[in-house]
Structures are given as structure tokens and as C-alpha cells.
C-alpha beads as a LAMMPS data file, in Angstrom:
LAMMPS data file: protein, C-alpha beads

65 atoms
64 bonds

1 atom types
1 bond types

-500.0 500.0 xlo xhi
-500.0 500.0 ylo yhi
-500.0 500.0 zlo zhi

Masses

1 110.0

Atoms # bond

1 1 1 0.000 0.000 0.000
2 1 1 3.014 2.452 0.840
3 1 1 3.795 1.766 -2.990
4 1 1 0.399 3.054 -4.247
5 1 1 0.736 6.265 -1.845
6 1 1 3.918 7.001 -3.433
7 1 1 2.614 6.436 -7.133
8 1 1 -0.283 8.848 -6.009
9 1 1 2.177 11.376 -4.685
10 1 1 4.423 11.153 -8.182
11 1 1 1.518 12.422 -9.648
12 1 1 0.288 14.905 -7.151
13 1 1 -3.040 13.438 -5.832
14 1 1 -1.831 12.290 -2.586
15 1 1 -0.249 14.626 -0.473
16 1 1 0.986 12.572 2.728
17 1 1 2.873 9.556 4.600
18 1 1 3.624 6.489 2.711
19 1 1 2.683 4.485 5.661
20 1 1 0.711 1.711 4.146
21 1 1 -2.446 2.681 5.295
22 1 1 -5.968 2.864 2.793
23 1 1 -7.318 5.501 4.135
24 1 1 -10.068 7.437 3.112
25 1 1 -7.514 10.418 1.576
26 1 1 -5.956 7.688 -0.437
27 1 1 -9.129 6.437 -1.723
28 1 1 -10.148 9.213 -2.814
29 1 1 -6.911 9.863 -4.855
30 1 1 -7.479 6.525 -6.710
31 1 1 -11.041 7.797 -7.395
32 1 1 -10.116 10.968 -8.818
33 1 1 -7.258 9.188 -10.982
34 1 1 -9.572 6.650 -12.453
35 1 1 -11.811 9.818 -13.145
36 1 1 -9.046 11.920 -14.912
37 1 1 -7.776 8.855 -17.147
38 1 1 -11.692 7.183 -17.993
39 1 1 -10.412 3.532 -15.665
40 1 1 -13.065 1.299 -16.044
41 1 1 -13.662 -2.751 -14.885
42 1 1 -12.728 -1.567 -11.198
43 1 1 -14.672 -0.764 -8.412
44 1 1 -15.298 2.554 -7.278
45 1 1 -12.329 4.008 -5.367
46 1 1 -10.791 0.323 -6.024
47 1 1 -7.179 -0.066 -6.622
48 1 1 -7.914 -2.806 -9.312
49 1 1 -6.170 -4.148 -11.634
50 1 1 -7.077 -2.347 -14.547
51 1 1 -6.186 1.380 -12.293
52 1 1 -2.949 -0.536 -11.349
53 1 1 -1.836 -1.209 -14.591
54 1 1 -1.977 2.465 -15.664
55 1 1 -0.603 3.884 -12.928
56 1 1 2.223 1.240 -13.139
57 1 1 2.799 2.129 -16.734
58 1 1 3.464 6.304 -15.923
59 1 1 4.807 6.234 -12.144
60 1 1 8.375 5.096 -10.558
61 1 1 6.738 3.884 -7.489
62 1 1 9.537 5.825 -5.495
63 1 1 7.258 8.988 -4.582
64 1 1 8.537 12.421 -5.579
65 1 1 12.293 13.325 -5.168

Bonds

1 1 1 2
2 1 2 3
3 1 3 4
4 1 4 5
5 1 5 6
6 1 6 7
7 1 7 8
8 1 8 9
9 1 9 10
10 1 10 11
11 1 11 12
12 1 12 13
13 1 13 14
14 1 14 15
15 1 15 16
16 1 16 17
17 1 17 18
18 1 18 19
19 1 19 20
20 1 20 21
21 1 21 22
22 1 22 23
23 1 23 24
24 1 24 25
25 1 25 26
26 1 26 27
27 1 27 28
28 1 28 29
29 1 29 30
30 1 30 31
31 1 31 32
32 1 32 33
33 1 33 34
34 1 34 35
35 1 35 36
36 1 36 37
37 1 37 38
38 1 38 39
39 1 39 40
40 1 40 41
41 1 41 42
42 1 42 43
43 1 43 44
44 1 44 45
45 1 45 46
46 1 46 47
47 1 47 48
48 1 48 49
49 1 49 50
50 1 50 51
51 1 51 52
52 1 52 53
53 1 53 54
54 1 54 55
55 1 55 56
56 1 56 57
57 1 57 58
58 1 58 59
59 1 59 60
60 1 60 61
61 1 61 62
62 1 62 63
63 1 63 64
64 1 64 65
């Protein structure tokens, strides 16, 4: 989970620890990313594996420098 919170943060929708947890901030973020790029196949506010796939395919997963 502290992967996806730094994948978020590489792309500036989640602004906070990398600490593993799902919380409802990082929810959100996945939300709003699966809104800006059209996701579909996942559940709402999901990290599924078509949202993981395209965040995979544009982030580092080492969080902003």
C-alpha cells in the first residue's frame, strides 16, 4: 500500500505519509485518478487491476524526489 501512496504522490493526488495505510484520503486519490484517465472494470475508489496497470505504466513507485 506504501507503494500506491507514493505512485499517487508522483503524480500529485496524494499529499501525505507512505505508511501503508488505505485511508479514506488515499481512496479518494485513486477515485479521482480513475476519473481523470476514464479507468473502467474496477470498483469505485478500487485499486484494481485495470487502475494498477496504468498507474504502473506512468509512475516510478519511489514517490517524488
Amino acid at each position: 500500500m506504501a507503494e500506491l501512496q507514493r505512485r499517487l504522490e508522483e503524480i500529485r493526488l496524494f499529499h501525505g505519509r507512505d505508511d501503508g495505510d488505505f485511508t479514506s484520503q488515499v481512496e479518494h486519490a485513486v477515485s479521482v485518478y480513475r476519473s481523470y484517465k476514464s479507468i473502467e472494470g474496477d470498483p469505485s475508489g478500487v485499486h484494481g487491476p485495470n487502475t494498477r496497470r496504468a498507474l504502473e505504466a506512468e509512475t516510478t513507485g519511489r514517490g517524488r524526489s
